[in-house]
PDB file of N, CA, C and O in Angstrom:
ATOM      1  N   UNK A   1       7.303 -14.572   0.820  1.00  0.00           N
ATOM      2  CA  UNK A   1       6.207 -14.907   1.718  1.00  0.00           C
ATOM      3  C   UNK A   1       4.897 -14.742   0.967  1.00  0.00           C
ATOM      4  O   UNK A   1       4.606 -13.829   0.194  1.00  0.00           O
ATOM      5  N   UNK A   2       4.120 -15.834   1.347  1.00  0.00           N
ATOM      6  CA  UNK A   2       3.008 -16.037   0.607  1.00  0.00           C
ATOM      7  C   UNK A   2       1.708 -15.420   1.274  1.00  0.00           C
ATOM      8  O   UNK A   2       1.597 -15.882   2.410  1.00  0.00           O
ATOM      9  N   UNK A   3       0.740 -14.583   0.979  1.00  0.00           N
ATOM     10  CA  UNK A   3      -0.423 -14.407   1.406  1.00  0.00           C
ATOM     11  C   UNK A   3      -1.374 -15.654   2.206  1.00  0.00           C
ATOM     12  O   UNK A   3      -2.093 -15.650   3.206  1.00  0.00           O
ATOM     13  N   UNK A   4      -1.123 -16.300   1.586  1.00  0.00           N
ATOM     14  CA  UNK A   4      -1.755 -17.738   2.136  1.00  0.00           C
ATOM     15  C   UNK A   4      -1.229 -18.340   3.585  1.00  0.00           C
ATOM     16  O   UNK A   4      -1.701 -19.087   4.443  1.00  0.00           O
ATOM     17  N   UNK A   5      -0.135 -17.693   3.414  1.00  0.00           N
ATOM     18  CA  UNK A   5       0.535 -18.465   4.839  1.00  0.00           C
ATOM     19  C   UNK A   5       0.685 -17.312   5.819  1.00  0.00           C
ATOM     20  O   UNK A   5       1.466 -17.363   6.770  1.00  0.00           O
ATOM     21  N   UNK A   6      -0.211 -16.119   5.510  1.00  0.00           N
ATOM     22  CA  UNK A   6      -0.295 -15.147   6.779  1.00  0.00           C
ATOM     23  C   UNK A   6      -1.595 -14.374   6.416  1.00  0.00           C
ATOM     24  O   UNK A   6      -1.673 -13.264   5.890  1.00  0.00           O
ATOM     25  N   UNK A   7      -2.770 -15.345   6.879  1.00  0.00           N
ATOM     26  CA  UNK A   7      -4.645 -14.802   6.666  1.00  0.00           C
ATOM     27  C   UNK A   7      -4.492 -13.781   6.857  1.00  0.00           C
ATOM     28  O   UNK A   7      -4.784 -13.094   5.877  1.00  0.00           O
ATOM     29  N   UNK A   8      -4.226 -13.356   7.506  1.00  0.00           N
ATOM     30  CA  UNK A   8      -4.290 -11.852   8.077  1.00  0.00           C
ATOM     31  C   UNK A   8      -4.372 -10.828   6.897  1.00  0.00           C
ATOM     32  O   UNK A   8      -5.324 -10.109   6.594  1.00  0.00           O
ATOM     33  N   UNK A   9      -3.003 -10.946   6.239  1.00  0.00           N
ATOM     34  CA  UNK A   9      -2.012  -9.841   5.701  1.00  0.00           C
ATOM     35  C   UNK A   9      -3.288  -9.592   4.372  1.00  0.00           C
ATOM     36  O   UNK A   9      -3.270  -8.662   3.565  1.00  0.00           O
ATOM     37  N   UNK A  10      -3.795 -10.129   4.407  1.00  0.00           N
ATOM     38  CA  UNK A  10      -4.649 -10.061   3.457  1.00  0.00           C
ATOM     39  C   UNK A  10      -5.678  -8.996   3.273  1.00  0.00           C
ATOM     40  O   UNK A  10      -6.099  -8.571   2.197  1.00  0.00           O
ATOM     41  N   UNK A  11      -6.102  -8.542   4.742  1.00  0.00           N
ATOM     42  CA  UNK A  11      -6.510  -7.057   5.159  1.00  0.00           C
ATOM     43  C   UNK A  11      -5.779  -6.410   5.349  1.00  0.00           C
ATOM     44  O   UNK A  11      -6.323  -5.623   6.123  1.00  0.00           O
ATOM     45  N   UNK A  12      -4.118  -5.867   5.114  1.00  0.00           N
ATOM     46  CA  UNK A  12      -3.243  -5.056   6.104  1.00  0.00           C
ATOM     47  C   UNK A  12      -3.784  -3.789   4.535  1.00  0.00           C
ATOM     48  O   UNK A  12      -4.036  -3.783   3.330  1.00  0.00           O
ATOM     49  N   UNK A  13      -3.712  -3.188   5.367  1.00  0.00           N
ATOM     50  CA  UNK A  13      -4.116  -1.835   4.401  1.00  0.00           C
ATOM     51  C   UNK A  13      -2.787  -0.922   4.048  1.00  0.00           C
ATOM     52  O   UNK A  13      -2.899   0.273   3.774  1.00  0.00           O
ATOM     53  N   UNK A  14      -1.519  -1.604   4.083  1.00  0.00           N
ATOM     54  CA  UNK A  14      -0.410  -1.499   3.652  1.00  0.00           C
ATOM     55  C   UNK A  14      -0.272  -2.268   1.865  1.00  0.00           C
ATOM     56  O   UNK A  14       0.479  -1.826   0.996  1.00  0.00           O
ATOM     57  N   UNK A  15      -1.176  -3.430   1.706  1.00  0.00           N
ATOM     58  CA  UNK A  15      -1.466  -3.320   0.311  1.00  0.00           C
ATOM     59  C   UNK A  15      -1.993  -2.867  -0.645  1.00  0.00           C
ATOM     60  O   UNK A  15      -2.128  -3.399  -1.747  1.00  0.00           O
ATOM     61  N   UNK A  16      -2.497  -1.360  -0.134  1.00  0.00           N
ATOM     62  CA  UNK A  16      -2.723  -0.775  -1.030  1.00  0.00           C
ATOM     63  C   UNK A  16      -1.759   0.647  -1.256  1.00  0.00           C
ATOM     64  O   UNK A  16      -1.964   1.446  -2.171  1.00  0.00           O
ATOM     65  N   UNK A  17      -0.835   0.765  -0.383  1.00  0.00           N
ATOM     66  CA  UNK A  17      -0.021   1.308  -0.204  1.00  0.00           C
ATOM     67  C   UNK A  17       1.444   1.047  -0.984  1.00  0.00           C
ATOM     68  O   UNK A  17       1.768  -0.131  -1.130  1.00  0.00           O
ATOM     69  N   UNK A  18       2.580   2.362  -1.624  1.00  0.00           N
ATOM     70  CA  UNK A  18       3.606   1.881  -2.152  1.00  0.00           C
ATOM     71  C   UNK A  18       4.215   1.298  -1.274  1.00  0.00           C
ATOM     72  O   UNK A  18       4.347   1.812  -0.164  1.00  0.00           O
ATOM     73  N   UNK A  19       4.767  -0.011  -1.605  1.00  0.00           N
ATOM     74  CA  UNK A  19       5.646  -0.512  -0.567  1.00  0.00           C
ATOM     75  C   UNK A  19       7.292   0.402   0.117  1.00  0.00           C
ATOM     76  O   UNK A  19       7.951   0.545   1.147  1.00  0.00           O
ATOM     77  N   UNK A  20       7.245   0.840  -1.474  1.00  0.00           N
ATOM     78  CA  UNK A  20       8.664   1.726  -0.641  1.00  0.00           C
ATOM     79  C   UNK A  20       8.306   2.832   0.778  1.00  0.00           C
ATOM     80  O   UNK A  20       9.100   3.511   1.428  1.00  0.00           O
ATOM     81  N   UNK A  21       7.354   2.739   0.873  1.00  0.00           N
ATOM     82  CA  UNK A  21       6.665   3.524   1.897  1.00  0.00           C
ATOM     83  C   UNK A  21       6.855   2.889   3.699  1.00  0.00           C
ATOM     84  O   UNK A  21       6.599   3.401   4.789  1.00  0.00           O
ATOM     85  N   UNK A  22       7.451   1.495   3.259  1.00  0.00           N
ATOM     86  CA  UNK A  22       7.242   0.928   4.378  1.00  0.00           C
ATOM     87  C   UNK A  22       8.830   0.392   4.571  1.00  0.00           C
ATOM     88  O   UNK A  22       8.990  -0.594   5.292  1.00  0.00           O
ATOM     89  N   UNK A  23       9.961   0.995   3.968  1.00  0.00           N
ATOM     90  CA  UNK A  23      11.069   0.230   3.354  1.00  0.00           C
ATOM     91  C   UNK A  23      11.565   1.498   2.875  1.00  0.00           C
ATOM     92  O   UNK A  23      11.834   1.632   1.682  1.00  0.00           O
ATOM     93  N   UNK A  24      11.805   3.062   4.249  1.00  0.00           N
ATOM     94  CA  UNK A  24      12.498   4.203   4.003  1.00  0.00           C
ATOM     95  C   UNK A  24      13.928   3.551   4.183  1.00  0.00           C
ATOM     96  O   UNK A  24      14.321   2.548   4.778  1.00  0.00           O
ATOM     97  N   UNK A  25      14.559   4.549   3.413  1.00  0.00           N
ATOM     98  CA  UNK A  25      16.445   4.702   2.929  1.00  0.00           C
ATOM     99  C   UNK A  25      16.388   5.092   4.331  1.00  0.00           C
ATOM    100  O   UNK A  25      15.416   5.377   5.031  1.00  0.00           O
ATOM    101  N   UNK A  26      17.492   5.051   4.567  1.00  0.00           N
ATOM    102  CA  UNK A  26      18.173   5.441   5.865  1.00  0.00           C
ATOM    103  C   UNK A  26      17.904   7.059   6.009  1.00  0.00           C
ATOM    104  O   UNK A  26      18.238   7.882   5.156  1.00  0.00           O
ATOM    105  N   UNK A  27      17.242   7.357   7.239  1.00  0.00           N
ATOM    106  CA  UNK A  27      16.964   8.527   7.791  1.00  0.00           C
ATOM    107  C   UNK A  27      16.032   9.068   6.629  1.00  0.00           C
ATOM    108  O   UNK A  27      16.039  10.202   6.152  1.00  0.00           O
ATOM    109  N   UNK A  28      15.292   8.078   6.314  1.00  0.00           N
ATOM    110  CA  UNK A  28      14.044   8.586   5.347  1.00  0.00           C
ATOM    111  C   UNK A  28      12.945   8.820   6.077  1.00  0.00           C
ATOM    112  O   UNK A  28      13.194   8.400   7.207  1.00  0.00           O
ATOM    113  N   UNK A  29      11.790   9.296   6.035  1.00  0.00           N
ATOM    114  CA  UNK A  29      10.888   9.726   7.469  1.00  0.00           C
ATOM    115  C   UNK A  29       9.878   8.132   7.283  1.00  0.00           C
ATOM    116  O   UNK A  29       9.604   7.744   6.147  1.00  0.00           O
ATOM    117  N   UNK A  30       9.454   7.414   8.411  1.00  0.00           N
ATOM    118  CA  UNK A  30       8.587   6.474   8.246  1.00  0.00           C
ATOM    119  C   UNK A  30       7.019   7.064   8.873  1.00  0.00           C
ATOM    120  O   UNK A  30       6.063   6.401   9.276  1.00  0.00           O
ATOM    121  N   UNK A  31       7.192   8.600   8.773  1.00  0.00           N
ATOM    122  CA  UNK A  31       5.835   9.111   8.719  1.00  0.00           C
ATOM    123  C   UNK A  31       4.133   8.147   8.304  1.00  0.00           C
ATOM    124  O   UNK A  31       3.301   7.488   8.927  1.00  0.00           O
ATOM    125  N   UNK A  32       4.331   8.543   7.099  1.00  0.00           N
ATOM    126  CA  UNK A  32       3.663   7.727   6.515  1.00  0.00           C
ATOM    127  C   UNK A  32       3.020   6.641   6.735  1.00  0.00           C
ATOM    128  O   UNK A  32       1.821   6.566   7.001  1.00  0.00           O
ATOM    129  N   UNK A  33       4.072   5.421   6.598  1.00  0.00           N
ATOM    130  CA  UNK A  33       4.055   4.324   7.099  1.00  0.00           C
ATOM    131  C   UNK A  33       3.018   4.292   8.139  1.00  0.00           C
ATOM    132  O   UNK A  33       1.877   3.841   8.040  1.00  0.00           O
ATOM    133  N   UNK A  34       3.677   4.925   9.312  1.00  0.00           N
ATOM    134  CA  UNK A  34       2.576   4.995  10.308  1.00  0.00           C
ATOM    135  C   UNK A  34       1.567   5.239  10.457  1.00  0.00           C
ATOM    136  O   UNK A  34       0.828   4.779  11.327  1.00  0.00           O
ATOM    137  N   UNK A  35       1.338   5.936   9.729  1.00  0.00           N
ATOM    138  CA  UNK A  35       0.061   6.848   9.783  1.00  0.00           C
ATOM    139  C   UNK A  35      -0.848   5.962   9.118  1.00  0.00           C
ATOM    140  O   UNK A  35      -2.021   5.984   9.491  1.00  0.00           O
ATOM    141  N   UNK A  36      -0.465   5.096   8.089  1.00  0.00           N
ATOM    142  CA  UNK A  36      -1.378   4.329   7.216  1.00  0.00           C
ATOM    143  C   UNK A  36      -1.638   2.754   8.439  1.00  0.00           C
ATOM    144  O   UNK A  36      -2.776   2.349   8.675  1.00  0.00           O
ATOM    145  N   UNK A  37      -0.723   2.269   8.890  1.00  0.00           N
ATOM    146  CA  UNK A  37      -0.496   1.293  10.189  1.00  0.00           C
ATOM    147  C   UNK A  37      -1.733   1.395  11.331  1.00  0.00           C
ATOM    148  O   UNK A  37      -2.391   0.453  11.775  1.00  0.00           O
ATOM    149  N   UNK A  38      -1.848   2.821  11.671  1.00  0.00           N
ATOM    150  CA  UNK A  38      -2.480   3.249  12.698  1.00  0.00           C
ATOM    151  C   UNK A  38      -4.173   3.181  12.397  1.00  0.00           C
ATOM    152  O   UNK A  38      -5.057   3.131  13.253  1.00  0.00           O
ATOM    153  N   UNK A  39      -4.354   3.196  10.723  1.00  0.00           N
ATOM    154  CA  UNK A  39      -5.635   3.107  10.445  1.00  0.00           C
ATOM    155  C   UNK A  39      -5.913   1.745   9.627  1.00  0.00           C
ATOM    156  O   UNK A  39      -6.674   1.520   8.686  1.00  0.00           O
ATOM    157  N   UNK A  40      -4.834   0.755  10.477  1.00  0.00           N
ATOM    158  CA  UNK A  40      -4.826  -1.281   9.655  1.00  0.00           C
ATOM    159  C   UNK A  40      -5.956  -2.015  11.216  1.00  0.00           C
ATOM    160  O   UNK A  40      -6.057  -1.870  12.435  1.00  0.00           O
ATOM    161  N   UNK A  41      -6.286  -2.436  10.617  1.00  0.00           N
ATOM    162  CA  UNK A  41      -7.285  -3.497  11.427  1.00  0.00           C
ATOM    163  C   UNK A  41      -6.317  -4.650  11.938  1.00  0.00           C
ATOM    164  O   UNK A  41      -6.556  -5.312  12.948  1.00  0.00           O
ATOM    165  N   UNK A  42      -5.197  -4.818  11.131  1.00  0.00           N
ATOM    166  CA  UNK A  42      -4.339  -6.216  11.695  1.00  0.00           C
ATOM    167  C   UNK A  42      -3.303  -5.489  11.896  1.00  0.00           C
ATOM    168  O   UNK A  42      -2.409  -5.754  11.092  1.00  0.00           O
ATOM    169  N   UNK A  43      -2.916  -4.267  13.009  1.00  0.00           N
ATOM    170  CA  UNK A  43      -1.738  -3.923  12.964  1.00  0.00           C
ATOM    171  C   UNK A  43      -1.157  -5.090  14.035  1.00  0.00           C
ATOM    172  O   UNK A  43       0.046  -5.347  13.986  1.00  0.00           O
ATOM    173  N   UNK A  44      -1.809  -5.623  14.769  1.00  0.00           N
ATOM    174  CA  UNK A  44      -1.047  -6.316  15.897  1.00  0.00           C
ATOM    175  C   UNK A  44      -0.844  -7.520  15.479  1.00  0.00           C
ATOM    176  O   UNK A  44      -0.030  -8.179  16.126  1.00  0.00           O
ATOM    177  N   UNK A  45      -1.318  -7.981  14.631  1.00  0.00           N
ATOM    178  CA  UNK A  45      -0.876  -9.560  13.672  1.00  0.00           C
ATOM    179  C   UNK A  45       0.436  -9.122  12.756  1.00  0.00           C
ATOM    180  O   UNK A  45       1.225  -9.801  12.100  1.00  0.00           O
ATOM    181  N   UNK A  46       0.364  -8.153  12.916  1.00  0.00           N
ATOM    182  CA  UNK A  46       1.804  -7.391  11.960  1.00  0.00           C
ATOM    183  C   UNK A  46       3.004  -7.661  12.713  1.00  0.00           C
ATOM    184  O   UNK A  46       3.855  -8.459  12.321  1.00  0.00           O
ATOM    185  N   UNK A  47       3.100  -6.885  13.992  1.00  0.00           N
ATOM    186  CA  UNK A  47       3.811  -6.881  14.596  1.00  0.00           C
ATOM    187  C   UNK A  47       3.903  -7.677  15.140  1.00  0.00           C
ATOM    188  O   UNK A  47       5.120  -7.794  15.283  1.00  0.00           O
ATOM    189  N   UNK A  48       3.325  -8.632  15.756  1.00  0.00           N
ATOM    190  CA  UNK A  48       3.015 -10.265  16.368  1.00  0.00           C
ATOM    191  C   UNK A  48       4.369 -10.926  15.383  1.00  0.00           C
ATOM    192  O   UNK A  48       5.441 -11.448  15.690  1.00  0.00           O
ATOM    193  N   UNK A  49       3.813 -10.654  14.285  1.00  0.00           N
ATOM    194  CA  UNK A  49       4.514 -11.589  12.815  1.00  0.00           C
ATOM    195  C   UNK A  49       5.953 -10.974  12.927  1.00  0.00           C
ATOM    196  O   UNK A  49       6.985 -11.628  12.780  1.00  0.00           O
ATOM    197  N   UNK A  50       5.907  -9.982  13.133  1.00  0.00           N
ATOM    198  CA  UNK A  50       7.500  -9.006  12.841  1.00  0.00           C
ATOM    199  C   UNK A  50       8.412  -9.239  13.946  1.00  0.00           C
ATOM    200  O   UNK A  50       9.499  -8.677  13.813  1.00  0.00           O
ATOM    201  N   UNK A  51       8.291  -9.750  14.736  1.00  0.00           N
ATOM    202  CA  UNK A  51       8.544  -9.756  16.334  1.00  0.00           C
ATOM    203  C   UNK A  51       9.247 -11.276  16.397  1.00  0.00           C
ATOM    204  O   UNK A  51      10.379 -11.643  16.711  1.00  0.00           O
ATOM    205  N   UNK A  52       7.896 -12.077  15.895  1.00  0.00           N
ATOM    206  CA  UNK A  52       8.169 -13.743  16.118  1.00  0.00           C
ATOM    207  C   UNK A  52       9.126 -13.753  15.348  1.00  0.00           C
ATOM    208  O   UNK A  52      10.133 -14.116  15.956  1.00  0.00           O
ATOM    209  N   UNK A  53       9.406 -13.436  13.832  1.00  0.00           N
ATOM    210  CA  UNK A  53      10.546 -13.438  12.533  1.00  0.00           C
ATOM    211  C   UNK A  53      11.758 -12.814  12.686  1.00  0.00           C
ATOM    212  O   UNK A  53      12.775 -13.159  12.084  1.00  0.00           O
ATOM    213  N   UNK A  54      11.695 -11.971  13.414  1.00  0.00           N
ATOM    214  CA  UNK A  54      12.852 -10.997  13.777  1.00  0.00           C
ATOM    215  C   UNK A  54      13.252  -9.840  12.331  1.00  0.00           C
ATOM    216  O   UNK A  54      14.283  -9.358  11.862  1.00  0.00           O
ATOM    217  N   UNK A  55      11.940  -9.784  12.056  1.00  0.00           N
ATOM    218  CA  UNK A  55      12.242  -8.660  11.093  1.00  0.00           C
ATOM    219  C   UNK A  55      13.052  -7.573  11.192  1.00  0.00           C
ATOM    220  O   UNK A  55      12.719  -6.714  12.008  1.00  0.00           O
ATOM    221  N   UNK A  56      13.928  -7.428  10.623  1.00  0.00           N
ATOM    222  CA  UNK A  56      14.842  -6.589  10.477  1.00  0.00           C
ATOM    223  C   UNK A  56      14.719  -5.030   9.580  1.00  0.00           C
ATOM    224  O   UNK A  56      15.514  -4.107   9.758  1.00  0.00           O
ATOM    225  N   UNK A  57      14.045  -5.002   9.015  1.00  0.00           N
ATOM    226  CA  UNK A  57      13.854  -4.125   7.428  1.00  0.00           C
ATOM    227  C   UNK A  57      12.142  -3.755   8.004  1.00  0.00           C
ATOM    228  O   UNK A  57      11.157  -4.280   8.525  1.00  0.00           O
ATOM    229  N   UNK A  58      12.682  -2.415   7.449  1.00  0.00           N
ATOM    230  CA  UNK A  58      10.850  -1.811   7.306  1.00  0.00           C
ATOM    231  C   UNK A  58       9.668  -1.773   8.463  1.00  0.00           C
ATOM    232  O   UNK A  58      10.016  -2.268   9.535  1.00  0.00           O
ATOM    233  N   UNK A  59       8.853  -1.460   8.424  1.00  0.00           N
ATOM    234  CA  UNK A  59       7.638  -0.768   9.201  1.00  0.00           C
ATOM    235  C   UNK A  59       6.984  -2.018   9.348  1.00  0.00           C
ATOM    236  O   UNK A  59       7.310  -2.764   8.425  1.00  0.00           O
ATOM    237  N   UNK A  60       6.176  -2.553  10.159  1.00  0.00           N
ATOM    238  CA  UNK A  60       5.771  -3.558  10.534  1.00  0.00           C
ATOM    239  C   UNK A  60       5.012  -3.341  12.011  1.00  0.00           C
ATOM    240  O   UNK A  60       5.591  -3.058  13.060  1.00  0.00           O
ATOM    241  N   UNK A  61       3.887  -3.499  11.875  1.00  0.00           N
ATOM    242  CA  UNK A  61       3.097  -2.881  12.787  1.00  0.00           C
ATOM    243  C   UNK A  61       2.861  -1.329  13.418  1.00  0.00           C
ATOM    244  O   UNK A  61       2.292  -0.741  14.338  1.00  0.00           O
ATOM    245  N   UNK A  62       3.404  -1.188  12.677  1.00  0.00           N
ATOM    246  CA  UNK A  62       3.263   0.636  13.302  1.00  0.00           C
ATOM    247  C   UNK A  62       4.887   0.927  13.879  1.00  0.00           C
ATOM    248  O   UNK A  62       5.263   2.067  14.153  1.00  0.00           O
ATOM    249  N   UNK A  63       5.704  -0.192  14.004  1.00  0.00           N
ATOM    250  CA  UNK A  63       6.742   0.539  14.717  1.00  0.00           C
ATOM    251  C   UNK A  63       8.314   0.232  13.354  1.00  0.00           C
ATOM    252  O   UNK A  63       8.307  -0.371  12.281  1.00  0.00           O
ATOM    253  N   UNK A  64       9.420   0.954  14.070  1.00  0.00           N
ATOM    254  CA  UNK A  64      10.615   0.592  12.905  1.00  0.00           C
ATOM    255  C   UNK A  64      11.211  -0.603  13.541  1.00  0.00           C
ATOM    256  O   UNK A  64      10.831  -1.066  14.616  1.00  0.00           O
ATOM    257  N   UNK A  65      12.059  -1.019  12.897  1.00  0.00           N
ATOM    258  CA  UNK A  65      12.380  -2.187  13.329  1.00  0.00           C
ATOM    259  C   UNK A  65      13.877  -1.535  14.620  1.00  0.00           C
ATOM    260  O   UNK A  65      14.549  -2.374  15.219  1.00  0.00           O
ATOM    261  N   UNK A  66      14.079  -0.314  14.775  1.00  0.00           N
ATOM    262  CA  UNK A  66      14.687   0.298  16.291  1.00  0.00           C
ATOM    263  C   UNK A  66      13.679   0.164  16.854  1.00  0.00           C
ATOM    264  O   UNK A  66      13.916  -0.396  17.924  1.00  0.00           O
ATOM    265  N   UNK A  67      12.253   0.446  16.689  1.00  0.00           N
ATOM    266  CA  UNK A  67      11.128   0.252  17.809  1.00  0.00           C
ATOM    267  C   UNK A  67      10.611  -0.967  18.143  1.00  0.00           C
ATOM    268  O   UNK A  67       9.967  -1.212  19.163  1.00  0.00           O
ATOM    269  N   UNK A  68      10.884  -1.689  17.317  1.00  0.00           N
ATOM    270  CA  UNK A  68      10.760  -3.366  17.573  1.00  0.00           C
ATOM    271  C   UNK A  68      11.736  -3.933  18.472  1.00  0.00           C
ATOM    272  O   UNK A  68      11.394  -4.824  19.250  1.00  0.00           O
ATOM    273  N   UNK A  69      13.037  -3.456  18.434  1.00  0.00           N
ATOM    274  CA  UNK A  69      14.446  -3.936  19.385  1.00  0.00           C
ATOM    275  C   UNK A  69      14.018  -3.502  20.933  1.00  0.00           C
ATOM    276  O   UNK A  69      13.783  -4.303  21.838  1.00  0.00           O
ATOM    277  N   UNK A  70      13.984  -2.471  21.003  1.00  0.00           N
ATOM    278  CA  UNK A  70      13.669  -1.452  22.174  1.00  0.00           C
ATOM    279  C   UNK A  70      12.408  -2.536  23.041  1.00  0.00           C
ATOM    280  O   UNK A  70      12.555  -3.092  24.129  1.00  0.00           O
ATOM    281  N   UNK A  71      11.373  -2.569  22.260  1.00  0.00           N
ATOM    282  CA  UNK A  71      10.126  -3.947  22.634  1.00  0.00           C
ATOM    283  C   UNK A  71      10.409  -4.872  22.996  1.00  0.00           C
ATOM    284  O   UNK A  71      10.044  -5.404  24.044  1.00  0.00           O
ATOM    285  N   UNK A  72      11.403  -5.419  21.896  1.00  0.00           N
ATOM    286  CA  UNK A  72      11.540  -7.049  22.960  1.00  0.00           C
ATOM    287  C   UNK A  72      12.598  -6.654  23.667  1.00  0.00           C
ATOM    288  O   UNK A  72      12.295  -7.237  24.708  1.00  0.00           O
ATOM    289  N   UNK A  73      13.742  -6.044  23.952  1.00  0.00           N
ATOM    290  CA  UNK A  73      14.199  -5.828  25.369  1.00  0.00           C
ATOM    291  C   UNK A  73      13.341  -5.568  26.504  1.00  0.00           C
ATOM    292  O   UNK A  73      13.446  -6.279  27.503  1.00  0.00           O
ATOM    293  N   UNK A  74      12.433  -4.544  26.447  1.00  0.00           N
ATOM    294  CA  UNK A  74      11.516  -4.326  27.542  1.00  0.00           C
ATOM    295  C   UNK A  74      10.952  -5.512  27.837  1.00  0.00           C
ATOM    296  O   UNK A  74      10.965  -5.760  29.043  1.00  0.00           O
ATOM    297  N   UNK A  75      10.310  -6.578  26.935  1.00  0.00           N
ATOM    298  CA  UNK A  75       9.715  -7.684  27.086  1.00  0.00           C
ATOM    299  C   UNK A  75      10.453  -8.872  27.629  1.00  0.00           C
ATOM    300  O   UNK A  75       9.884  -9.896  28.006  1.00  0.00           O
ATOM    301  N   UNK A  76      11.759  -8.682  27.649  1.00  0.00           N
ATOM    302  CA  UNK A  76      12.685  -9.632  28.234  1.00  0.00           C
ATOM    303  C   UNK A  76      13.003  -9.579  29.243  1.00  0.00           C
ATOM    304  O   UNK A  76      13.791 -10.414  29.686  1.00  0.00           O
TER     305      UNK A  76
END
């Protein structure tokens, strides 16, 4: 995925961040992650994006992708 084809991502303040940070091993803490999410200007273009794609893997808007499932059930 190209920067160009998501304006946004271009402010996510996850690029300045290690990516493995956003892409914990199983039962790795996504602390972090969040914490850096919570202080992104495009967290909701994140998750907008993560949601529409069905991202599977990694932190994406502030939530895991179990907190993304849990969302669109409620939303359904």
């Amino acid at each position: 995925m190209e920067i160009e084809e998501l304006p946004w991502a271009a402010d996510a303040k996850c690029l300045q961040a290690d990516p493995e940070t956003f892409f914990p091993e199983k039962g790795g803490s996504t602390r972090e992650a969040k914490r850096i999410c919570m202080q992104c200007d495009v967290r909701d273009e994140c998750l907008d994006y993560a949601l529409e794609n069905d991202e599977r893997f990694g932190i994406w808007g502030g939530l895991s992708e179990r907190e993304r499932r849990k969302l669109k059930r409620i939303a359904s």
